[in-house]
C-alpha positions, 0 to 999 in steps of 0.5 A, spaced: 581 144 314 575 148 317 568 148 315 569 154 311 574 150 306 572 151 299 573 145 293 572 145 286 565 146 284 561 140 280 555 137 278 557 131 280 551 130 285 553 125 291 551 118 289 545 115 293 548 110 299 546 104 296 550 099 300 553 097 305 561 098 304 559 106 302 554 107 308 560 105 312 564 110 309 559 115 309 559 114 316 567 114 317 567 119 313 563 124 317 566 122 323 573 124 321 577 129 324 575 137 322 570 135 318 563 138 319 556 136 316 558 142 311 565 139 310 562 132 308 557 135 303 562 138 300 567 132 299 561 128 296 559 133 291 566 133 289 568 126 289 562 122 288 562 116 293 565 117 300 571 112 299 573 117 293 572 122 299 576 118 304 583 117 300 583 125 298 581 127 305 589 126 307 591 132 301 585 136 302 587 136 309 595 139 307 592 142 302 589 146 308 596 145 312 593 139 316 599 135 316 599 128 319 592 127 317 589 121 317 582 120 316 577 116 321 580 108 323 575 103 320 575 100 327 572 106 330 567 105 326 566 098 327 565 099 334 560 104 333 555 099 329 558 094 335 554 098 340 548 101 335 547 093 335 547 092 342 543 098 343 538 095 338 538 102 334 537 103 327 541 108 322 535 113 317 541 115 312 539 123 309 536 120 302 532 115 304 525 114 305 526 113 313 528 121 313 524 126 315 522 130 310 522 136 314 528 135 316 531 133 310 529 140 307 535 143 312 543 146 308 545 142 316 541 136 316 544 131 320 547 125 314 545 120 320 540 119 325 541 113 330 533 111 332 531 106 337 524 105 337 518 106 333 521 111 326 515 110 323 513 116 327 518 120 323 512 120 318 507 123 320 505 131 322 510 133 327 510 139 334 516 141 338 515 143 345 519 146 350 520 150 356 523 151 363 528 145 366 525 149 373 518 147 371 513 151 375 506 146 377 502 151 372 507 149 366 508 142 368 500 141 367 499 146 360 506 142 358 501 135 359 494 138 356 497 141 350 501 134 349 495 131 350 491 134 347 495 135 339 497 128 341 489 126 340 489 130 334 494 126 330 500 131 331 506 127 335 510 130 340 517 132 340 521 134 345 529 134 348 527 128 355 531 135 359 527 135 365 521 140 367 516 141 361 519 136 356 519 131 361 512 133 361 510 134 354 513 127 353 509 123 359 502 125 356 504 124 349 507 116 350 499 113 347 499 118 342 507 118 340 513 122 341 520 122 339 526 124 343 532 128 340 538 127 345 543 131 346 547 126 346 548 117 343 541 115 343 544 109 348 546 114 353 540 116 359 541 123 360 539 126 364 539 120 369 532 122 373 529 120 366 532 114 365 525 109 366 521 115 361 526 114 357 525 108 356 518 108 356 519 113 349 524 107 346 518 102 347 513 106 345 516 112 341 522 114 338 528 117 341 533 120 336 541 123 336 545 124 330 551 123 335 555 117 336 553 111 340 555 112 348 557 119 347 556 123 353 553 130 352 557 136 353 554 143 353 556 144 346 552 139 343 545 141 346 545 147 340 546 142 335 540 138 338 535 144 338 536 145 330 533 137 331 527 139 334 525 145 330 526 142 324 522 136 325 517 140 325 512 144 323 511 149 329 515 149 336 511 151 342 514 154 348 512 154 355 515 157 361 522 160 357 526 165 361 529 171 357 536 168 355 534 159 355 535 154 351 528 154 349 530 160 346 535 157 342 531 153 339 525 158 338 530 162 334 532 156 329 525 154 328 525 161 326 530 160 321 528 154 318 521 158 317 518 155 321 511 157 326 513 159 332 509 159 338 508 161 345 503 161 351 504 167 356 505 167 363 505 172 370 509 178 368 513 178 375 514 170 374 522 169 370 521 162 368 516 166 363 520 173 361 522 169 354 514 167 353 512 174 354 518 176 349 516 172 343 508 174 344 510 181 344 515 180 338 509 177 334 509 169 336 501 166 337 499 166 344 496 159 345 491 157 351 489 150 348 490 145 343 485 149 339 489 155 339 495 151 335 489 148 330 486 154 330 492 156 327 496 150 323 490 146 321 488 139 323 494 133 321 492 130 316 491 121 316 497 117 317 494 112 315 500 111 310 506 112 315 511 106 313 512 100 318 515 101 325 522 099 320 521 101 313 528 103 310 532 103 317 538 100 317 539 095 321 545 094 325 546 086 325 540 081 323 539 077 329 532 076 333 526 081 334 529 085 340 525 084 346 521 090 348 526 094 353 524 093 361 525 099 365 529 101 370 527 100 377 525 106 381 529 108 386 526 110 393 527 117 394 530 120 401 525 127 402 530 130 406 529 137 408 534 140 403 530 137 397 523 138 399 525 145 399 528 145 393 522 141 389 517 146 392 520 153 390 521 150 383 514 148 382 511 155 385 511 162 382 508 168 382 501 165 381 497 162 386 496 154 386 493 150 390 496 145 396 493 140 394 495 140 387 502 142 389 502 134 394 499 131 387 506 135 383 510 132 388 508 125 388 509 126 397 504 126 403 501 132 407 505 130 413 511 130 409 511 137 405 506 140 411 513 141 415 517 144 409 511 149 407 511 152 413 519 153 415 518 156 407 513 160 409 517 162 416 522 164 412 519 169 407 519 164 401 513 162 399 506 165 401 499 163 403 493 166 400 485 165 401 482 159 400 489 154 400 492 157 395 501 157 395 504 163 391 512 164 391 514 171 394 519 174 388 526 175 391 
């Protein structure tokens, strides 16, 4: 049995999941082996409830020429509630008032979302935002004035808590609200450099997955995520993209779902903005500042009636209120000569900044990274320009 298997067609549309027994077999159900989100569509519009679906799934599978098929254990399940509890996390069903509409609207909408945090934030006017893992300083600081700024303007920020410019995106949204969708379980910390941020968006945001508790991320599962962020959404903006990137794959799936794509431009001879320049070129609006993203989207109307932090999220367990979560402590960093390196080529491009900008980025001192910047330049890597300024020199 694949996702191309076919079953009888019926009216029968699928039975709202109003209890807790049939929510447990809806997730047992998608869970099961070989049975995808259009496979889990079909077995509920032809056998009505998931209970129905999980006793036929062993003949459906043979009829496949699946033998020895057993649908996923009860345990398994349970487990997972187990740890969503622990975790804190709620489960938004598709179908309740909890889901996000825009993504509801999706033929691939994840059947679950696990949320820690705020799900209120589901409701209200959302943007994608993407880039570059290798951020430059330059992206850095337009990921976070155009975060920032949406975020005063209503919108809420949503991002993939990968490092570079959605770690940037999601840092200046934190006032204002920004979610995370993860790659992985939503109680999973990837990746680990980002751990004390995320923890910051459970306490103050949201952070979502449609994967498993504890599951770690692979490199399949971060596609399937991107659709997420896109279809959250009612535009995606992407900053610092190179011309094969992840950040494409979610431009291409917003364009998909018939959604706004969005780009701001970069130096031509810098790689980390070949992508950018492409969608401009293919047609996407070039943003220079929030005001170019209301310009073309309209001001978000008032949230003002968003649901509480909970509404029709389902909990877990019953239990006290969960206190808000502490985040990890920092670890001191060693800036070995490797390191700094490596930092400050990834920061700089071809268009110049300023040294203290670059000290400021890093978060080192002058005496640190004075050294570093000279066996760079010695080397031929980067160059200085008049007035302090630092550029990287193309390969």
């Amino acid at each position: 049995m694949t996702e191309k298997d076919l079953f009888p067609s019926s009216t029968h549309p699928p039975l709202p999941p109003t209890s807790e027994v049939e929510q447990f077999s809806r997730l047992r159900l998608l869970r099961s082996r070989r049975v995808g989100i259009a496979t889990y569509k079909r077995l509920l519009i032809e056998y009505g409830t998931a209970q129905n679906a999980l006793a036929a799934l062993p003949e459906v599978a043979r009829a496949a020429g699946v033998q020895s098929y057993s649908p996923c254990p009860e345990p398994v399940i349970r487990a997972e509630l187990r740890a969503a509890a622990a975790a804190g996390a709620g489960l938004i069903m598709h179908g309740t008032a909890a889901y996000p509409p825009l993504l509801a609207e999706l033929d691939d909408a994840p059947p679950f979302l696990w949320a820690l945090g705020d799900p209120g934030l589901l409701m209200r006017p959302m943007i994608a935002m993407v880039g570059a893992r290798n951020a430059s300083s330059l992206g850095g600081r337009m990921a976070q004035a155009l975060a920032r700024d949406l975020g005063a303007a209503g919108f809420v920020i949503v991002s993939g808590l990968a490092r570079g410019i959605d770690a940037a995106a999601h840092a200046a949204a934190l006032p204002t609200g920004t979610v995370a969708v993860q790659a992985g379980g939503v109680d999973t910390l990837y990746p680990p450099e980002n751990a004390a941020l995320a923890m910051d968006i459970q306490a103050q945001g949201l952070r979502l997955s449609e994967q498993p508790m504890g599951l770690t991320p692979m490199a399949r599962h971060f596609p399937a995520r991107n659709r997420i962020i896109s279809g959250l959404c009612r535009a995606t903006i992407v900053i610092e993209a190179a011309a094969k990137s992840g950040s494409l794959i979610t431009a291409r799936d917003a364009l998909d779902q018939g959604r706004e794509v969005l780009a701001v431009p970069g130096h031509p001879f810098d790689a980390r903005a070949a992508g950018c320049n492409q969608l401009i070129r293919d047609g996407a609006p070039l943003i220079r500042s929030a005001e170019d993203v209301i310009a073309l989207l309209g001001a978000p109307a008032c949230a003002a009636a968003a649901p509480a932090r909970n509404a029709g999220v389902a909990p877990t367990r019953p239990g006290p209120t969960r206190p808000r979560p502490k985040r990890p402590p920092a670890k001191h960093r060693l800036w070995d000569t490797a390191t700094i390196h490596l930092k400050i080529l990834q920061r700089l491009g071809s268009a110049p900044i300023a040294e203290d900008q670059l000290i400021r980025d890093l978060a080192v001192t002058p005496a640190q990274i004075a050294p570093a910047l000279v066996d760079l330049e010695l080397d031929g890597q980067i160059e200085r320009q008049a007035g302090g300024l630092l550029s990287k020199v193309d390969a």
